[in-house]
C-alpha positions in Angstrom: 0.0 0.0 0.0 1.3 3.5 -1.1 1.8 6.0 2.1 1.6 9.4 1.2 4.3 11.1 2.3 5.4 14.4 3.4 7.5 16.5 0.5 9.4 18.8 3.8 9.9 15.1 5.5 13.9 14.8 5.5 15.0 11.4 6.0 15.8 10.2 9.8 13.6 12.7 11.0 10.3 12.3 12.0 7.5 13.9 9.6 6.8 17.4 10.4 2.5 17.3 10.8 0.5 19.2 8.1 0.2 23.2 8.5 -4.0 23.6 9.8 -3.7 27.8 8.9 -3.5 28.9 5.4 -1.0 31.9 4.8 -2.8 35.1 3.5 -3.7 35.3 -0.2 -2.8 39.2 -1.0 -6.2 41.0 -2.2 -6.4 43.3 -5.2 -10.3 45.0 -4.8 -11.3 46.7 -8.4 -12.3 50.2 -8.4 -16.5 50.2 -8.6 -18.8 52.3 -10.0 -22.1 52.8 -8.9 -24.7 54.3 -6.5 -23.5 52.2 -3.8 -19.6 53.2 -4.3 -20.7 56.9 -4.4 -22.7 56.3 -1.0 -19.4 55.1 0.7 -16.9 57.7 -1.0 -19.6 60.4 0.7 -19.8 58.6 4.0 -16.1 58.3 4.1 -15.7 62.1 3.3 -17.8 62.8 6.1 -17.0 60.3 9.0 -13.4 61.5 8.2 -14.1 64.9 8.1 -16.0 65.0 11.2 -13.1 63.0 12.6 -10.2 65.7 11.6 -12.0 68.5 12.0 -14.5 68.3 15.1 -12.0 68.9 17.9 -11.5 72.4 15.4 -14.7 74.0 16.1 -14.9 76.5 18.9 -17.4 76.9 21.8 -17.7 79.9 24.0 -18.0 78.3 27.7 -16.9 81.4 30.0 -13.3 82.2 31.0 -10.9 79.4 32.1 -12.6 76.8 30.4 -11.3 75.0 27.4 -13.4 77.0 24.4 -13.7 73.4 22.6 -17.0 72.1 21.4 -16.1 68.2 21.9 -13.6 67.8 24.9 -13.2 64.7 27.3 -11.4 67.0 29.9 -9.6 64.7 32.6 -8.1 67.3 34.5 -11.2 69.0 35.0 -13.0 65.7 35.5 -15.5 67.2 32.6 -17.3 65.9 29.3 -17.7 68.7 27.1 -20.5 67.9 23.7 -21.3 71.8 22.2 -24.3 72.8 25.2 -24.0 69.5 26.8 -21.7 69.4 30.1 -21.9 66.1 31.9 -19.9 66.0 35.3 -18.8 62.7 36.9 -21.8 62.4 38.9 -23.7 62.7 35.3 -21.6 59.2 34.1 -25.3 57.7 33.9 -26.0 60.4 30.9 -23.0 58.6 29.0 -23.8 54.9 29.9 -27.6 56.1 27.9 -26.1 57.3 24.9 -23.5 54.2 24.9 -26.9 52.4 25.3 -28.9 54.1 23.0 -26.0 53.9 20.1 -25.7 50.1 21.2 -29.3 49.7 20.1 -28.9 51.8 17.2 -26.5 49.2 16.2 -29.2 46.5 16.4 -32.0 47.8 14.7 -29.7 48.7 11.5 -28.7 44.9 11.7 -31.9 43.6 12.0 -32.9 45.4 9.5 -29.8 45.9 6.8 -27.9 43.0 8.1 -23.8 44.6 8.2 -25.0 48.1 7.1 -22.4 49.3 9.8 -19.7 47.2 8.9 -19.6 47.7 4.9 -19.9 52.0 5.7 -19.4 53.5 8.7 -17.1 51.4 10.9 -13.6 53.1 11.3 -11.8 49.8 10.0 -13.8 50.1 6.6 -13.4 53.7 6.6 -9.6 54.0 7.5 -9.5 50.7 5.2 -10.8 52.5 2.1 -8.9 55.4 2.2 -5.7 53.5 2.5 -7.2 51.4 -0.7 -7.7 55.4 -2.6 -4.0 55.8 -1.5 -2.6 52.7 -3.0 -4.2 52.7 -6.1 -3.3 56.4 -6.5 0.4 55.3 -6.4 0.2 51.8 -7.7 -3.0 52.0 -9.9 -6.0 49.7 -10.4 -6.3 46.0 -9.5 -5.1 44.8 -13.0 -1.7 47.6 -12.6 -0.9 46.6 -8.7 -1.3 43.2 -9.5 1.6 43.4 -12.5 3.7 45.4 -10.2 3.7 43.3 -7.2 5.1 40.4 -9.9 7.6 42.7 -11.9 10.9 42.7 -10.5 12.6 45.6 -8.2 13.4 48.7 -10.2 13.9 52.9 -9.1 9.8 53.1 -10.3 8.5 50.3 -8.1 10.2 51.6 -5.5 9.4 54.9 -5.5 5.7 53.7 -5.6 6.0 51.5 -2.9 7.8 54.1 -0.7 5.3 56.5 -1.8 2.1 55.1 -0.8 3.8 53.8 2.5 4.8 57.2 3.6 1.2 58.6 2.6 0.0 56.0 4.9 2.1 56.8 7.7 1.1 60.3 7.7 -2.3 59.4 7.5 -1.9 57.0 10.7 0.1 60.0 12.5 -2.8 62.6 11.9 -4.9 60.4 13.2 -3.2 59.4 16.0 -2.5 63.4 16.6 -6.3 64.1 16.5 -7.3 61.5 19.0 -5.2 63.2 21.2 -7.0 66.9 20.6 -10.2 65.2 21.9 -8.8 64.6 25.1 -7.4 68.2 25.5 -7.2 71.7 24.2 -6.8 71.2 20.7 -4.6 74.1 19.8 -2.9 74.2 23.5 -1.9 70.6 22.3 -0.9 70.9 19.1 1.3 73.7 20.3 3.1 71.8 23.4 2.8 68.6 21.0 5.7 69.6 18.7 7.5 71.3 21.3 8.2 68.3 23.6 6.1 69.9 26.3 3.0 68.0 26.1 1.9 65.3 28.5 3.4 61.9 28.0 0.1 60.2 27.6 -0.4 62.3 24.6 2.2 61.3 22.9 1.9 57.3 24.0 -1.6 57.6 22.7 -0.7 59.1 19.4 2.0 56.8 19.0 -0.3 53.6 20.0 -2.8 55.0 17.3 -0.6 55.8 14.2 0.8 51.9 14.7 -2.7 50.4 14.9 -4.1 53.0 11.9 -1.2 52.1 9.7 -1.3 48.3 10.4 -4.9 47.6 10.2 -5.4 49.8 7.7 -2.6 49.3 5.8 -1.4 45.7 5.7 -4.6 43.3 7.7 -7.2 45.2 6.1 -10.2 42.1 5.8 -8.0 40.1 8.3 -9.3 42.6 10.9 -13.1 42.0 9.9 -12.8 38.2 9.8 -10.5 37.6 12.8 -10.4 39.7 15.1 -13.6 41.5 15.3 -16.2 39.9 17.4 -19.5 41.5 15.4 -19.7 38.4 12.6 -20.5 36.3 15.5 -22.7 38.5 17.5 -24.8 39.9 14.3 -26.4 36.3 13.6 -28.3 36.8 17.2 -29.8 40.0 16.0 -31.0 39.2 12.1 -33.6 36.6 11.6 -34.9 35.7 7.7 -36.5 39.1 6.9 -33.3 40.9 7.6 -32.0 42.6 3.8 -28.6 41.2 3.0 -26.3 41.8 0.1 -27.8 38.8 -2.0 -27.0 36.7 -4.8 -30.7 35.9 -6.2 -29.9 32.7 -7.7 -33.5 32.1 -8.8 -32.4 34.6 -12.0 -28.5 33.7 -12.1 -28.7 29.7 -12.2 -27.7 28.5 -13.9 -24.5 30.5 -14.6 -22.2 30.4 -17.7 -20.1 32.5 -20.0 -21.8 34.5 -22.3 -20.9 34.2 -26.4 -21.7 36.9 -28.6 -24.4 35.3 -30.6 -25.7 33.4 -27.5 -29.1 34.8 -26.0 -30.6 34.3 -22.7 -33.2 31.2 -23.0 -32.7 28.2 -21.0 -30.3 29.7 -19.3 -29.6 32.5 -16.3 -28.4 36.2 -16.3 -25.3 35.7 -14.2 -22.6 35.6 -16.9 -19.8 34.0 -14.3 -17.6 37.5 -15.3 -16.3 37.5 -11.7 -16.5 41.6 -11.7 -18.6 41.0 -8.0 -15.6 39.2 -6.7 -13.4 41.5 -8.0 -14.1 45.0 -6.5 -14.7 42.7 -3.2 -12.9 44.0 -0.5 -12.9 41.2 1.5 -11.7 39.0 -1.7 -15.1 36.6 -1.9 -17.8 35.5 -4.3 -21.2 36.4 -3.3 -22.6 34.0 -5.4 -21.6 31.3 -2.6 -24.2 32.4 0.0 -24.0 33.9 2.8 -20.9 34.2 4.7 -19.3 35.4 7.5 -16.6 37.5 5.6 -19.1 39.8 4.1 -19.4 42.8 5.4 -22.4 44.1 2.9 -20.7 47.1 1.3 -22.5 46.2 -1.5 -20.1 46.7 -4.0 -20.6 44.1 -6.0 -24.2 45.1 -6.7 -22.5 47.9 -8.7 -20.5 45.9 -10.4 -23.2 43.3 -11.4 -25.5 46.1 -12.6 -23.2 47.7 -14.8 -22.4 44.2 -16.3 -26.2 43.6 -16.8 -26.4 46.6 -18.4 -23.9 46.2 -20.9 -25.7 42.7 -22.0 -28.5 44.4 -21.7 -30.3 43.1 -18.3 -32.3 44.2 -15.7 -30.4 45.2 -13.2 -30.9 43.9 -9.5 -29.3 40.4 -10.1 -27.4 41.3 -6.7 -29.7 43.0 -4.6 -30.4 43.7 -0.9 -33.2 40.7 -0.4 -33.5 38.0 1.8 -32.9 34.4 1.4 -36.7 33.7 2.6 -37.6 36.5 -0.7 -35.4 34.6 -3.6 -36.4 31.2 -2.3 -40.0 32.5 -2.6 -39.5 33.9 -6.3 -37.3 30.4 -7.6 -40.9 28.4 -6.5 -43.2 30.4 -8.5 -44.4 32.6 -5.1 -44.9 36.1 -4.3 -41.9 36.9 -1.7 -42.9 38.8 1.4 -41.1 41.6 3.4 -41.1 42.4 6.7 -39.3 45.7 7.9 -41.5 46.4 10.7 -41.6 42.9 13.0 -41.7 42.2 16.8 -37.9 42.8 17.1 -37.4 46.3 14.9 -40.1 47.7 17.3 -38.5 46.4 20.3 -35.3 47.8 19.1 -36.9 51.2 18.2 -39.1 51.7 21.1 -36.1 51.0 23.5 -34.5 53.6 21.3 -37.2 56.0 21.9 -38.0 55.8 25.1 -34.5 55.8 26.5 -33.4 58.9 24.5 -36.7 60.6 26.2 -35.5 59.6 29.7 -32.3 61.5 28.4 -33.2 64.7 27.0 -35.8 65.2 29.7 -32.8 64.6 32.1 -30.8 67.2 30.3 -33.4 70.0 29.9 -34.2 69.6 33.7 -30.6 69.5 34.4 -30.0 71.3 37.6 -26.9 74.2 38.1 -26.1 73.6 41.1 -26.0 70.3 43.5 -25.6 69.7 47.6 -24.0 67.3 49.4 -24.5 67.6 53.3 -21.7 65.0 55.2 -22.5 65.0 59.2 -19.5 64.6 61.5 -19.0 60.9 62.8 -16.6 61.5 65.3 -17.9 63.2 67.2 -21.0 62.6 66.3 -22.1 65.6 68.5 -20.6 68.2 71.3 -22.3 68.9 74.6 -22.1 72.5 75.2 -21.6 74.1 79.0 -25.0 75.8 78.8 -26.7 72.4 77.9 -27.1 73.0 74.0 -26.2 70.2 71.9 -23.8 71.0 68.6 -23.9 69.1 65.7 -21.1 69.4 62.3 -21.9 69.1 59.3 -19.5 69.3 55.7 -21.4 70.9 53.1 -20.3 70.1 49.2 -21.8 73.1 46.3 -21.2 72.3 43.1 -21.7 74.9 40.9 -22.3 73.9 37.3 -22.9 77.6 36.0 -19.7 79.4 34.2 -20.1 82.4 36.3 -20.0 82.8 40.1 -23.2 83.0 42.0 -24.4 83.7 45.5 -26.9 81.1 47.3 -29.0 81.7 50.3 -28.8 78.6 53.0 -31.4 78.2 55.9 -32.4 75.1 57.9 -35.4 73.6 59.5 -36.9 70.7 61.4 -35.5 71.5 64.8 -36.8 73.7 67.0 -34.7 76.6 68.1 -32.0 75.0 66.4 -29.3 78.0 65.3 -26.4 77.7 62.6 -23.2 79.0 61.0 -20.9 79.0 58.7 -17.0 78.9 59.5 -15.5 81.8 57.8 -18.9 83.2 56.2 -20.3 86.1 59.0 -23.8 86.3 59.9 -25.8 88.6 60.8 -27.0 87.5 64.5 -30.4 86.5 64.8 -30.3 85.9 60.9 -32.1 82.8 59.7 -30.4 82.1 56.7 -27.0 83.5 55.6 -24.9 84.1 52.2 -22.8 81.7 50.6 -21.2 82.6 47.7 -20.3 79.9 44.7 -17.1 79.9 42.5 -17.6 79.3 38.5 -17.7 76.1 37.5 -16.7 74.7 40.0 -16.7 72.7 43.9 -17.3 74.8 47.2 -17.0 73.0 50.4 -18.1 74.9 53.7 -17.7 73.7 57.3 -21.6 74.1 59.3 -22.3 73.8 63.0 -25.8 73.4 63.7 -26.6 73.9 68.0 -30.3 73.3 69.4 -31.4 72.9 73.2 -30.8 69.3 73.6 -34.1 69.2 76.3 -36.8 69.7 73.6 -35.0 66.9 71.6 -35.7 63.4 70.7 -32.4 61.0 70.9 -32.3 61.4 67.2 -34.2 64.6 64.5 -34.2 65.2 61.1 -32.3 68.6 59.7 -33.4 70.1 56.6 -30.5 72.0 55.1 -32.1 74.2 52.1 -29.9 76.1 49.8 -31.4 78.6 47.4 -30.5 80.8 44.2 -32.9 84.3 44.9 -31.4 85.2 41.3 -32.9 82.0 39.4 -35.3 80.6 42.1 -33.3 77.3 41.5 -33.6 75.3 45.3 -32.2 72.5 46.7 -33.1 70.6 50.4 -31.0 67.6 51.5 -31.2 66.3 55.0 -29.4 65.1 58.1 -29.6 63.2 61.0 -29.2 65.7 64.1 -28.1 63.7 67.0 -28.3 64.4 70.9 -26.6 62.9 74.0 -29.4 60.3 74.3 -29.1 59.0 70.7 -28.0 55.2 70.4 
């Protein structure tokens, strides 16, 4: 019986087991032409100019705060989005939006199938761009495929170098405007070049130009297939009424080349040209069904379409459809489509409802917020003349840009009397000034004394801070304990 044998086995070693990974088959996507390839060229320009340019545009905030309309300011502990200020006790306004874009997500799936993926995710955006690059320098599939095979020369070179250079600019200003989000974008870009900026920026600008340039540049579909979870998690959120980038067989089958004085009968319209595996991205062949590599650009419905229309039929052989649809139409049957279904409604309502809860939030968003911290050690002083005193920490937080002046009172104990360490008051007042800095976190010290006699062991303070200017008010309260308390 014939073995087969390994052709790497050397003799007197033992064979060296088959390789289970393949090694990566360079792609060569053709340029498209089409509706779809226009939608993605604008989309592009856009995402990327938002990108570039956002942590650009100006917003007037008051004086000593950043002027920037999109900032993540650490130092300030701040979240800056044009009108929208969201402090670290506001992290719930973040977590909704994070939600609310999380659902977003969903509903496009569920409806679209990998909408996302083949438009607006940064790897197929970054991706493409890096594509317009190399075939600027290199040419079209059919020109970077004969220069990748001709042998070294000054002109292959100087292509080569070229487009890599291009790309590593590219990855730097993108790693450079990452940075700007995350502080003031011309204060940055200033101390940036001048060796005076903060470490982190430039470790995060470097960590971002390497990723940019690599995925980007060199991994490309690797990135998509491998290493991003959302192939796996999409097939929980699509069901059979989902549109997908489809192959409608029930037209194409069967396939064949087409002669010139061959018509159509007996036959179908897909002319097995390959032009919808060529301007793939991810280097596949639609016409297998669906796979996990796709990511639905939908580039290959513009190049089927122009195809059909140079033989001169309708267009639409790739389409978005369903399976359920072309399954429906190669039996004889009317397909069916459901957009709106028990799942797009969920999606949409959660959508809805939870972007409610937040803009209600935000335009009942108070200026100013208390926090009242009584003393635990000692929890409370016995005075000579029998009254019982009581501290307190109070915490304003001022979320206006300009400096205000609140009027604090208290009630719930009888003949209870305060004040305010460093703040005077006039005597016999029963509320006194406290003035707020901009933007900003005042803490006061309060001592609260009451005849102990007229007491329970243990009464409720009501602390009540007011703006007269606004009418903006705010009561928090605290236990008041006396010598009986347990």
């Amino acid at each position: 019986m014939n073995q087969i044998t390994n052709p790497t086995h050397t003799a007197g070693m033992p064979p060296r087991p088959p390789s289970l990974y393949e090694g990566r088959k360079q792609i060569y996507p053709k340029l498209a032409h089409g509706k779809f390839r226009m939608v993605k060229w604008i989309v592009m320009a856009v995402t990327l100019g938002i990108y570039y340019l956002l942590p650009w545009v100006r917003w007037e905030r008051g004086e000593g705060i950043p002027n920037q309309a999109v900032l993540a300011d650490f130092s300030s502990e701040k979240f800056y989005f044009f009108f929208i200020e969201i402090w670290p006790q506001e992290v719930y306004y973040l977590a909704g939006l994070l939600i609310v874009a999380t659902l977003g997500l969903f509903l496009v799936t569920s409806l679209l199938g990998r909408a996302w993926c083949g438009y607006t995710c940064p790897q197929t955006v970054w991706t493409d761009l890096y594509i317009w690059v190399e075939r600027a320098f290199e040419g079209d599939r059919a020109a970077r495929m004969r220069l990748d095979k001709a042998a070294w020369s000054l002109n292959k070179a100087a292509r080569k170098i070229g487009k890599h250079v291009v790309w590593l600019i590219i990855a730097f200003l993108t790693g450079g405007v990452w940075v700007l989000y995350w502080h003031d974008a011309p204060t940055i870009a200033r101390t940036f070049f001048t060796g005076e900026a903060p470490l982190t920026a430039y470790f995060f600008a470097g960590i971002l130009t390497l990723t940019t340039y690599f995925l980007a540049g060199w991994m490309r579909e690797q990135v998509c297939t491998y290493m991003c979870p959302w192939p796996r998690i999409q097939g929980a959120l699509t069901d059979d009424y989902a549109l997908n980038v489809t192959y409608r067989y029930d037209r194409g089958e069967p396939r064949g080349a087409l002669r010139k004085d061959q018509g159509f009968e007996g036959r179908g319209d897909c002319i097995d040209c390959k032009q919808c595996v060529q301007v793939c991205p991810m280097g596949i062949d639609i016409r297998d069904g669906a796979q996990l590599e796709c990511i639905h650009c939908a580039l290959c419905i513009d190049a089927c379409d122009d195809i059909m229309k140079r033989v001169d039929r309708p267009t639409g052989l790739i389409a978005y459809d369903t399976d359920l649809a072309v399954a429906a139409r190669a039996a004889g049957q009317k397909p069916t489509y459901k957009l709106v279904r028990a799942r797009t409604v969920l999606y949409a309502f959660l959508m809805l409802a939870i972007s409610g809860l937040i803009l209600f939030g935000l335009a009942n968003k108070p200026t100013f917020q208390v926090n009242v911290l009584k003393d635990r050690s000692p929890p409370f002083v016995q005075l000579a003349g029998g009254e019982v005193r009581n501290g307190y920490t109070l915490k304003l937080i001022n979320k206006a840009t300009t400096a205000r002046e609140t009027v604090i009172s208290i009630s719930g104990i009888p003949g209870a009397d305060f004040e305010i360490i460093g703040v005077p008051k006039t005597e016999g007042a029963i509320s006194t000034k406290l003035p707020l800095e901009q933007y900003g976190v005042d803490r006061f010290r309060m001592l609260v004394t009451a005849p102990a006699a007229s007491l329970p062991h243990r009464s409720s303070l009501e602390i009540t801070i007011t703006d007269p200017e606004t009418g903006e008010s705010h009561t928090s309260t605290a236990a008041f304990v006396t010598a009986g308390a347990k």
